[in-house]
C-alpha positions as CSV (number, residue, x, y, z in Angstrom):
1,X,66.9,-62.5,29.6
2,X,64.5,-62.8,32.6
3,X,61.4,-63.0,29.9
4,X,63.0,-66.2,27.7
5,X,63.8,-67.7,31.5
6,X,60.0,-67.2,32.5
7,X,58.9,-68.9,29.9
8,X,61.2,-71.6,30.7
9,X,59.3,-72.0,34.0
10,X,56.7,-73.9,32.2
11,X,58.9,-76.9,31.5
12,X,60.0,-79.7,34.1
13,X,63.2,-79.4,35.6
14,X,64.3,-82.5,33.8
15,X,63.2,-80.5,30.1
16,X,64.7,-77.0,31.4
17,X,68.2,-79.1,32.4
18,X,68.5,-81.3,29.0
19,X,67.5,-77.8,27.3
20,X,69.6,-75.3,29.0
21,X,72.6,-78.1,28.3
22,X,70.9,-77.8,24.5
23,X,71.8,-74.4,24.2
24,X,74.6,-73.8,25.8
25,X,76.5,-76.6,24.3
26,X,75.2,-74.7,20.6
27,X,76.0,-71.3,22.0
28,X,79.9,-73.0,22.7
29,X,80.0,-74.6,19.6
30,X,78.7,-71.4,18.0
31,X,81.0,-68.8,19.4
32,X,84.1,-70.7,18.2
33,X,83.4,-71.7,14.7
34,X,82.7,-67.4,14.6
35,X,85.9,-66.6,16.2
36,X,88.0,-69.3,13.8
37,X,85.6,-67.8,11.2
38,X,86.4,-64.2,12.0
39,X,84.2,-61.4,11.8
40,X,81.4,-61.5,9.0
41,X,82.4,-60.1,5.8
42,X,80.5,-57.2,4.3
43,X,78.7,-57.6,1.0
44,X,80.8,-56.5,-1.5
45,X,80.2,-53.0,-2.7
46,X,78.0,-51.8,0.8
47,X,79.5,-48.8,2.7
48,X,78.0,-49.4,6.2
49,X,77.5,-47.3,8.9
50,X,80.4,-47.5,11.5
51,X,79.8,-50.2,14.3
52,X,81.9,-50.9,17.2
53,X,83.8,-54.3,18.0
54,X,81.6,-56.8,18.3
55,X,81.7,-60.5,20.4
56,X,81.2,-63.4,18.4
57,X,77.3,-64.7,18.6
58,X,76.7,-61.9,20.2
59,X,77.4,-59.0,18.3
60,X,77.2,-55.4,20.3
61,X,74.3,-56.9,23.1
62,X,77.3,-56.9,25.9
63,X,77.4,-52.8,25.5
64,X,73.9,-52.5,26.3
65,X,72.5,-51.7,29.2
66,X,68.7,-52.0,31.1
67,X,68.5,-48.6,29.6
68,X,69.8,-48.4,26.7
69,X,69.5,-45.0,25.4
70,X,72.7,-44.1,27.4
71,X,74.7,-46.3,26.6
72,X,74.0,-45.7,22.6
73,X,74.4,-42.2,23.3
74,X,78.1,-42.6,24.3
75,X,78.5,-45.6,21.7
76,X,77.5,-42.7,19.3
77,X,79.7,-39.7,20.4
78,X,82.7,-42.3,19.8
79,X,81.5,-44.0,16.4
80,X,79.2,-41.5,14.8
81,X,75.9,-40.2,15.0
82,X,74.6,-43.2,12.4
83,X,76.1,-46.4,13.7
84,X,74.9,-50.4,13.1
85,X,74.8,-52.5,15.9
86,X,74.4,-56.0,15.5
87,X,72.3,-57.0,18.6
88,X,72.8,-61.2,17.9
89,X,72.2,-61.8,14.4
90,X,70.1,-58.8,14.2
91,X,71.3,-55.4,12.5
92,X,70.3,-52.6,14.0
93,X,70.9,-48.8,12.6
94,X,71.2,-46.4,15.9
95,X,70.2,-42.6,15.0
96,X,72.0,-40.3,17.5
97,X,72.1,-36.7,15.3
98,X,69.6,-33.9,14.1
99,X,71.2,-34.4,10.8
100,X,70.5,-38.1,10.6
101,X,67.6,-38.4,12.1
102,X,65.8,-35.5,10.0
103,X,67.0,-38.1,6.8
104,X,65.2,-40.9,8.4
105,X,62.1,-39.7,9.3
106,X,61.3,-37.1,6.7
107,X,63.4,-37.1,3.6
108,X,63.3,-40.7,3.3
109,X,60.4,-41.1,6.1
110,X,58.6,-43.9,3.7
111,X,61.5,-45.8,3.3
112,X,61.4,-46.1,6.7
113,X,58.0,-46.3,7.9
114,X,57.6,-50.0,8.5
115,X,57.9,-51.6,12.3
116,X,60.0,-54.7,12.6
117,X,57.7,-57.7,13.7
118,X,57.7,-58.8,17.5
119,X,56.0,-62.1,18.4
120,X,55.2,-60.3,21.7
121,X,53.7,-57.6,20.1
122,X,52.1,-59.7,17.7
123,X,50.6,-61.8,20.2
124,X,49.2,-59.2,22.8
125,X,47.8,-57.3,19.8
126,X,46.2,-59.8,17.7
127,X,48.7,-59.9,15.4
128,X,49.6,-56.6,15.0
129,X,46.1,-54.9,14.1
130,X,46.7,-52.0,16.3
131,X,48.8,-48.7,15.4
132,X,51.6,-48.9,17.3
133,X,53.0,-51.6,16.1
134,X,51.3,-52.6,12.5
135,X,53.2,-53.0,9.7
136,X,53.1,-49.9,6.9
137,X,50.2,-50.5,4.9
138,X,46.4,-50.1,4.4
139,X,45.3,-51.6,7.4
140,X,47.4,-49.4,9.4
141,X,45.9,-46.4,7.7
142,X,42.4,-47.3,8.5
143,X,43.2,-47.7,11.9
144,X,44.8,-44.5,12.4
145,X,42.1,-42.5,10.7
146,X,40.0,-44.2,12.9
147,X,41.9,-43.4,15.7
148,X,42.3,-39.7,15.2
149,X,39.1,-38.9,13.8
150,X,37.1,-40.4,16.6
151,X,39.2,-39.9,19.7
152,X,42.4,-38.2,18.9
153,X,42.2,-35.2,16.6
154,X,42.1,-31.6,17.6
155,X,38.4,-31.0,17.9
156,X,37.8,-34.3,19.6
157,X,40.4,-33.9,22.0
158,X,38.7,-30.6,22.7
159,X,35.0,-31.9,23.2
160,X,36.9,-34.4,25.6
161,X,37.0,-30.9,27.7
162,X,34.7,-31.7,30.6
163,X,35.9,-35.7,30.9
164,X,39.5,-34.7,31.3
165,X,38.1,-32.0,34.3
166,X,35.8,-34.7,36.2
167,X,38.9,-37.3,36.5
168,X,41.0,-34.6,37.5
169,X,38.7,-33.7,40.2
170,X,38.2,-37.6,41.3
171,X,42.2,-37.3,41.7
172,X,41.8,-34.4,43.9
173,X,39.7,-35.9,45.8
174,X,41.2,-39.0,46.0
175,X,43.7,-37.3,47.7
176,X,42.4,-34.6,50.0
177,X,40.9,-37.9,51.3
178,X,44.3,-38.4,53.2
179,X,45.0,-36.9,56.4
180,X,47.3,-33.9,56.0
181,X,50.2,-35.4,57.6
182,X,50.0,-38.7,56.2
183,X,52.4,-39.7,53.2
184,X,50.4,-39.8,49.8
185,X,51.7,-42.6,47.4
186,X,51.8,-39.8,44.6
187,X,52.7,-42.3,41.5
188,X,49.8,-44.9,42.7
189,X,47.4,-42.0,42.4
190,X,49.0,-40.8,39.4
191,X,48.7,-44.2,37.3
192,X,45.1,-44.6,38.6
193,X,43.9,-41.1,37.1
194,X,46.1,-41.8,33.6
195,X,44.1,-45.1,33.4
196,X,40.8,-44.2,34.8
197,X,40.7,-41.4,31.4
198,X,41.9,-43.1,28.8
199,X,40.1,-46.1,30.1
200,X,37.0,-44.3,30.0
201,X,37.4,-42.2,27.0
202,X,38.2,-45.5,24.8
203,X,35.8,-48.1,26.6
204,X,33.4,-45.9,28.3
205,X,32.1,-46.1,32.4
206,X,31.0,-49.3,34.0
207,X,29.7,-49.8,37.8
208,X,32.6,-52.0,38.5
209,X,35.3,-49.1,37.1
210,X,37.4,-49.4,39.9
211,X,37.9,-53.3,39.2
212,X,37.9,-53.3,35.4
213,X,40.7,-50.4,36.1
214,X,43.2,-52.4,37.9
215,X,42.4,-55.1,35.9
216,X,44.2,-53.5,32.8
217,X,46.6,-52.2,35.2
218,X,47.9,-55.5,35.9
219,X,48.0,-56.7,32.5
220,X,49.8,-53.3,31.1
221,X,52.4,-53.8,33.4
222,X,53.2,-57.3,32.8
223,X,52.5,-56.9,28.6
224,X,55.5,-53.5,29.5
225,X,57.5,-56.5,31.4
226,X,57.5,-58.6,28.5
227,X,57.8,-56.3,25.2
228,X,60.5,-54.3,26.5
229,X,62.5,-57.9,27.6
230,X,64.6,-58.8,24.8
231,X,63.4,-62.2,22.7
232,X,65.4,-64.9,22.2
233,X,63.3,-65.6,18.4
234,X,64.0,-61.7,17.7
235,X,68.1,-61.4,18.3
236,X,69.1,-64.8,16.7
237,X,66.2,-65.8,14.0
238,X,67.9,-69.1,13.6
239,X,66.8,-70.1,17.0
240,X,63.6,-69.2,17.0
241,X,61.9,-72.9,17.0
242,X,62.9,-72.4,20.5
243,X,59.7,-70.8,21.1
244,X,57.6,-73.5,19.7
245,X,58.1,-75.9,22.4
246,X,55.9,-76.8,24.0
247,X,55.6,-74.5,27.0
248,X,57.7,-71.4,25.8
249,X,55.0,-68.9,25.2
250,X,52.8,-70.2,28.0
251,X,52.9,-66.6,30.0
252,X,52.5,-64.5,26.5
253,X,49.4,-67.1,25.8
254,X,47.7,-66.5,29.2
255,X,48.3,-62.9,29.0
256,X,47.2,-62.6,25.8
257,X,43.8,-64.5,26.8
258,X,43.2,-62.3,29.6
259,X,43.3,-59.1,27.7
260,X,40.7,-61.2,25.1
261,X,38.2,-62.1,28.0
262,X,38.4,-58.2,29.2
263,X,37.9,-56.8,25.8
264,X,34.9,-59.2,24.6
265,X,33.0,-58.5,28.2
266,X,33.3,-54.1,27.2
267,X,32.7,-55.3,23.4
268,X,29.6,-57.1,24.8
269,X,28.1,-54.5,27.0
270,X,28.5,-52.3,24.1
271,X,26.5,-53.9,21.7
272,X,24.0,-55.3,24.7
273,X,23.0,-51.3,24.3
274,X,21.9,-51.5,20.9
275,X,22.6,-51.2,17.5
276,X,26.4,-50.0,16.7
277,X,26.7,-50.1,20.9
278,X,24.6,-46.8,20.6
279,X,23.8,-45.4,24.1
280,X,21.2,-42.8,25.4
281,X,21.2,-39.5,24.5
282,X,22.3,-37.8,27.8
283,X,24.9,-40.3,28.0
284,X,28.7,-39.7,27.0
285,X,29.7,-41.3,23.8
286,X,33.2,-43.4,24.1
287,X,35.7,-44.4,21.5
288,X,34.4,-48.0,20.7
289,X,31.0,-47.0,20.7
290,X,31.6,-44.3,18.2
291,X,34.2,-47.3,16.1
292,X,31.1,-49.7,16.2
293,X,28.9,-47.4,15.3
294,X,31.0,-46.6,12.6
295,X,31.8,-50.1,11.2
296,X,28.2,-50.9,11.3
297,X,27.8,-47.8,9.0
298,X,30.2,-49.1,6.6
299,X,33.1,-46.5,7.1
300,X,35.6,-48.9,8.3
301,X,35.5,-52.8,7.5
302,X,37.2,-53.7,11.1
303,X,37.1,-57.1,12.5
304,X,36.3,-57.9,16.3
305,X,39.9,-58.4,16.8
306,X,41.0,-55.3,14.7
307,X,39.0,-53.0,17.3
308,X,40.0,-55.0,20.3
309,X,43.3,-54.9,19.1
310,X,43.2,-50.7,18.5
311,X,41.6,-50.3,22.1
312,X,44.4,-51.9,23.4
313,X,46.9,-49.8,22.2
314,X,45.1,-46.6,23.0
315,X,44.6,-47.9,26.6
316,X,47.7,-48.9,26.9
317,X,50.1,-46.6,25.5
318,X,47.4,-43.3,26.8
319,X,48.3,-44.9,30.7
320,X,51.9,-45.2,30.7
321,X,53.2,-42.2,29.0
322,X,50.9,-39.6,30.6
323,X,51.4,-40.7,34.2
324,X,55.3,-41.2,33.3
325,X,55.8,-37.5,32.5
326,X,53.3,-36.1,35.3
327,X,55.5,-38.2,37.6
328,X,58.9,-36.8,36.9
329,X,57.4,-33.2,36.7
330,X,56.5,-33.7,40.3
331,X,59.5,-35.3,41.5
332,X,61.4,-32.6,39.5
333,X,59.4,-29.9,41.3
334,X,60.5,-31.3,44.6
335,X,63.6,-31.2,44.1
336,X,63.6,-27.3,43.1
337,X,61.3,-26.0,45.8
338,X,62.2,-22.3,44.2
339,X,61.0,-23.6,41.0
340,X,58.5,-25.1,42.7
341,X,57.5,-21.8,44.2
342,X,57.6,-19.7,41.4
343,X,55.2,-22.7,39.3
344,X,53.0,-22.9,41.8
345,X,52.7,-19.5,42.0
346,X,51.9,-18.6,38.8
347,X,49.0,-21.0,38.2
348,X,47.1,-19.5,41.6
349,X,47.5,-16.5,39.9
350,X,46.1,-17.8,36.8
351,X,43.7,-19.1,38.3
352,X,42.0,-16.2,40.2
353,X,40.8,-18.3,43.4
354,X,38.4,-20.8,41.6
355,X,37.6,-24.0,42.8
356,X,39.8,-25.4,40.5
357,X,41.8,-24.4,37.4
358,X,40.4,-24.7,33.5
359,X,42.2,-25.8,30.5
360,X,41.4,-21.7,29.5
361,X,43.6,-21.1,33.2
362,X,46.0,-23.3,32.0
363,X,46.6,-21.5,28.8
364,X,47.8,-18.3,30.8
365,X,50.7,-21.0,32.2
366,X,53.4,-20.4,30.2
367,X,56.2,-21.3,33.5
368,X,53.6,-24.8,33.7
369,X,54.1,-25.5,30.4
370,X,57.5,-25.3,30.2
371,X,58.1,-27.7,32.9
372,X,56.2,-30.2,31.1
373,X,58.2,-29.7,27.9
374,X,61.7,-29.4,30.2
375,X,60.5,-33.2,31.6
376,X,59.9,-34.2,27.8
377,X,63.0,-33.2,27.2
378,X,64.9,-34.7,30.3
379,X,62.5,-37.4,31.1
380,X,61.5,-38.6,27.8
381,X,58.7,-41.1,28.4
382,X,60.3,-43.3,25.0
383,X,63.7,-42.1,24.6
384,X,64.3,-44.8,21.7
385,X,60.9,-44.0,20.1
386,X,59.4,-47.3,18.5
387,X,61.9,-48.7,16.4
388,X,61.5,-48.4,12.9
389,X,62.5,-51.2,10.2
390,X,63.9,-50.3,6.5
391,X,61.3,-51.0,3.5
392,X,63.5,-51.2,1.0
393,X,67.2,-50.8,0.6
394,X,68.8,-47.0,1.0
395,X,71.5,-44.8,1.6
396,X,71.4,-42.5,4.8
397,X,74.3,-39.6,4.9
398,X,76.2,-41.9,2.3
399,X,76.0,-45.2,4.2
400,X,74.1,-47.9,2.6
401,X,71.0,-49.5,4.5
402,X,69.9,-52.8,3.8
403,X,66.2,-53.8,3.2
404,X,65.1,-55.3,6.5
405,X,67.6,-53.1,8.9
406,X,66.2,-52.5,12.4
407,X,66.4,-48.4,13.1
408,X,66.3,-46.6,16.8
409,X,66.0,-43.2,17.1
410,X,67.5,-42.2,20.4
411,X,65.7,-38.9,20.4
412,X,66.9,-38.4,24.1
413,X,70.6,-38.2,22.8
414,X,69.3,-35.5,20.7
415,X,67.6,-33.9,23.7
416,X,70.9,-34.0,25.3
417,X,73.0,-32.4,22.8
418,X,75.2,-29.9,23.9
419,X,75.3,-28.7,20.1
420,X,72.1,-27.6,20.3
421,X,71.4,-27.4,24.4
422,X,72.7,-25.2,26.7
423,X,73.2,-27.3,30.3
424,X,72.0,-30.5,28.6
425,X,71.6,-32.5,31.5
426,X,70.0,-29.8,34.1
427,X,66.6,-29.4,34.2
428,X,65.9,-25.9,33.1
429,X,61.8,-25.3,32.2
430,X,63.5,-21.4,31.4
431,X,64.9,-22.6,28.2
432,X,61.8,-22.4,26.7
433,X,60.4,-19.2,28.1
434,X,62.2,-17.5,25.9
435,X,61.8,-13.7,24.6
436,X,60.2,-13.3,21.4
437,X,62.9,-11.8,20.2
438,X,65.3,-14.9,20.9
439,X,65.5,-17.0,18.7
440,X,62.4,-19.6,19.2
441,X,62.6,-22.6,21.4
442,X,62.4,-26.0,20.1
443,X,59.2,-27.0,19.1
444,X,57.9,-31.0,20.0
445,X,55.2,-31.2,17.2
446,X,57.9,-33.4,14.9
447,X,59.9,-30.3,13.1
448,X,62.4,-29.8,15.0
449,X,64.4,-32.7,15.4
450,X,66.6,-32.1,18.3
451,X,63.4,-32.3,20.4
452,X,61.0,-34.9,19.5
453,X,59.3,-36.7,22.4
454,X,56.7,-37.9,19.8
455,X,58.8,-38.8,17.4
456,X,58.2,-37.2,13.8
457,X,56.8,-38.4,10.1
458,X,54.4,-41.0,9.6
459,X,54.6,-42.9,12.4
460,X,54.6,-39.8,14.8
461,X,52.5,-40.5,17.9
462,X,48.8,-39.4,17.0
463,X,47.9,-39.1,20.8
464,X,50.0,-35.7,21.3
465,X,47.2,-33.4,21.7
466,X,45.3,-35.5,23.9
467,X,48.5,-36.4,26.6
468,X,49.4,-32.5,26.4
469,X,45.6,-31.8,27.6
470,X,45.4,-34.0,30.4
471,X,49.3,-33.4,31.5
472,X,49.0,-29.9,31.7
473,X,45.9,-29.5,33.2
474,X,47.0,-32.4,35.9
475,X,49.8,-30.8,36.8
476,X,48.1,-27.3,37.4
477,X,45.0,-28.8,39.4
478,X,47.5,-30.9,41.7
479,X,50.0,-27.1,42.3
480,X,47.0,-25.5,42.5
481,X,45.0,-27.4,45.0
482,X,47.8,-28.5,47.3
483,X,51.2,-27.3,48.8
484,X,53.6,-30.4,48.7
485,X,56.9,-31.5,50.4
486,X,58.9,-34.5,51.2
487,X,58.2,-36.8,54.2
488,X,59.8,-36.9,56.9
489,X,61.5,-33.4,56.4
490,X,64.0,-34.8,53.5
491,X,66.2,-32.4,52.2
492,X,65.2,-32.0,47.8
493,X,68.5,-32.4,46.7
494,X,68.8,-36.3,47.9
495,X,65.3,-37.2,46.1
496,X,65.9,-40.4,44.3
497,X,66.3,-39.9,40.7
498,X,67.2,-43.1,39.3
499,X,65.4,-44.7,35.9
500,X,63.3,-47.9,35.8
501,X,63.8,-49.7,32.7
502,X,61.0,-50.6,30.4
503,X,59.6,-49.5,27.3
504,X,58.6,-46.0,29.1
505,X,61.3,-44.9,31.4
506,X,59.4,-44.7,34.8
507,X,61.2,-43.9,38.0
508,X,62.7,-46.5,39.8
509,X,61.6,-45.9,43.6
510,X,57.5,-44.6,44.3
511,X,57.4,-41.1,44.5
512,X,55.5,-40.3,47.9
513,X,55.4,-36.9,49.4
514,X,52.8,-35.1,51.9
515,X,49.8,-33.3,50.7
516,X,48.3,-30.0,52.7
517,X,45.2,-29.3,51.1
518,X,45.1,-25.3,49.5
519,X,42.8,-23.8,52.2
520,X,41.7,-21.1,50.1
521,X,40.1,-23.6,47.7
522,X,39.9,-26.6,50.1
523,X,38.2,-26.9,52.9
């Protein structure tokens, strides 16, 4: 657990030592009172799930992997598409099937509509007041309808139009910057467009951008680092005074308080601007400004830290997952230079020999948009979703599930089915390009279960419309406007493909490729 050992750091060696011989001398002591104890005995009348043999202490944590949605996939095909884990002393109820997973998150979605609590989350978020991560409840309504009515919903996304088109267009020339021959550090360029949007749609422009931009960067990637790292308070309970020594949260603290110094400064130069942070007329109207504006009105009764807490989410979830799929479209691109071809050719088509393609171009993609569905699919930026926790107690496909039960849906094994895919693990954008006289492909808007990227129910992902907007039209501008290949003259079939773990599945190595500028549109 590198996160619990990190935290360690903060003690002397003399603390870490007496401690470290602390908990390994209870882990010891621990592990054989379970094994003379024998496994724990099931509460009498409850027909659980199926799990598979478990470790004393333990539990199932030594069949995990750094990504675990592939090892739960295979844990599944062997023990059944609903199957408990117990991850330490935690239970955990692992959703592998269309079947199961359309009884968990729509005919008993309520039931299962709560998060389980993280102290991570808790304390990057101030204490859960986003939307990712709040509990079920009236605050969390509020802050969705906040969310979608003033930054996410259909018509918004769609008066977000000429935004989406100007950072697309920095990223172009970003980098046309580079010499034609030199290699362009595509995912660098990649992250810095998804953050520079959603950045500026939530918290507005600023003359230092650039600096306020890598700013959050930094403290994204270390908040991914440390939610995503299991918690020594969160798989054993009983142990978690641990984390109230003296020293044990002292990264999640600091972190925590940079995020709050970030946060009050845009807060600040908001309201600096006048009532509700209102700004000039000719000037573009951001997500906070529009929330203050709003609380000040009387339609929402948010707290400083409830809309610092909401802007973090949206910043934070809006970078990762965007530039996460545009990253494995491209890399998936390379490595099919005849699908490449045929992509690429069909948006200069669409396009007609503009400067640059429009969201209206991109509508006349069908090819485009099936690549970004196909790395959805494939590549799905949160293959586990964000787990789910049981309200109340329930029975799913005739198991019983306690109150309290931790629930993944591995949506990815579900996107990998063979029951319902054809070459599960290829990528094939073609699958949906079907005829209309086919049957219809798969749709990702949460009602067809074998493919849902954004999850489904209640706690579906709100920001669907708005990552399928700047995706898409991303993609096209960067086919459109350049012809790309990998440096060095690598042969496509030995790009690295390999995962990064996390709570988005990124790819492990930088993808950098060469960039020749389209000289019919670029001079």
């Amino acid at each position: 657990m590198p996160g619990l050992l990190q935290e360690l750091g903060a003690f002397s060696a003399t603390s870490v030592s007496s401690l470290v011989f602390f908990l390994l001398s209870t882990f010891l002591f621990l592990s054989a009172a379970c094994y003379l104890r024998g496994p724990p005995k099931n509460k009498e009348g409850l027909r659980l799930p199926p799990s598979p043999p478990r470790l004393p202490l333990i539990g199932n944590l030594h069949q995990l992997s750094a990504l675990p949605h592939r090892p739960l996939r295979e844990l599944s095909r062997k023990y059944g598409p609903l199957m408990l884990l117990h991850l330490g002393q935690t239970s955990t109820l692992v959703v592998s099937s269309v079947e199961a997973a359309q009884e968990v998150l729509k005919t008993q979605d309520l039931a299962f509509a709560n998060r389980p609590f993280s102290a991570a989350a808790a304390a990057l978020t101030y204490g859960r007041r986003n939307v990712s991560f709040a509990p079920y409840g009236e605050h969390w309504r509020r802050a969705k309808k906040a969310t979608v009515v003033h930054l996410l919903s259909p018509n918004k996304v769609q008066s977000l139009r000429r935004t989406r088109e100007e950072e697309v267009a920095l990223m172009i020339r970003k980098i046309s910057s580079s010499p034609s021959t030199a290699t362009v550090d595509l995912s660098e360029i990649l992250y810095a467009f998804s953050n520079g949007l959603i950045s500026r749609v939530v918290a507005g422009s600023c003359p230092a951008r650039e600096v306020r931009t890598q700013r959050f960067r930094e403290m994204i990637d270390e908040s991914t680092a440390i939610i995503s790292t299991p918690r020594l308070e969160e798989l054993f309970p009983s142990l978690a005074w641990v984390t109230r020594l003296p020293g044990a949260v002292l990264r999640l603290k600091k972190l925590a308080k940079k995020f709050d110094v970030l946060l009050d400064e845009i807060m600040a130069d908001h309201e600096r601007r006048g009532e509700g942070g209102r700004r000039e007329q000719a000037e573009e109207v951001d997500f906070l400004n529009l929330l203050l504006s709003a609380n000040i009105a009387g339609d929402y009764a948010f707290s400083r830290d409830d809309l610092k807490a909401i802007c973090i989410d949206l910043i934070a979830a809006g970078t990762d997952t965007s530039y996460v799929v545009l990253e494995w479209a491209m890399a998936e691109l390379l490595k099919n230079p005849a699908l490449l071809e045929r992509t690429q050719r069909e948006v200069r088509e669409a396009a007609g020999g503009k400067p640059a393609p429009t969201e209206d171009d991109v509508a006349s993609m069908p090819r485009l948009r099936a690549v970004v569905k196909e790395v959805l699919r494939l590549h799905m930026p949160a293959p586990l979703l964000v787990p789910r926790e049981a309200m109340e107690a329930t029975r799913v496909l005739g198991y019983d599930v306690p109150a309290g039960t931790r629930v993944f849906i591995n949506a990815w094994a579900m996107a990998t089915d063979p029951e319902w895919w054809e070459a599960p693990e290829e990528f094939r954008p073609e699958r949906f390009l079907r005829e209309e006289k086919a049957a219809p492909p798969a749709d990702l808007r949460g009602s067809d279960f074998q493919f849902l990227p954004f999850g489904a129910g209640r706690r579906m992902c709100p920001g669907m419309n708005f990552a399928l907007c700047e995706v898409e039209l991303a993609l096209a501008s960067l086919l459109y406007c350049f012809d790309w290949s990998l440096p060095d003259g690598a042969a496509p079939e030995g790009l690295d493909m390999a995962e990064s773990p996390g709570i988005t599945v990124r790819r492990k190595t930088p993808l950098r490729l060469i960039a020749v500028p389209n000289s019919a549109v670029l001079a």
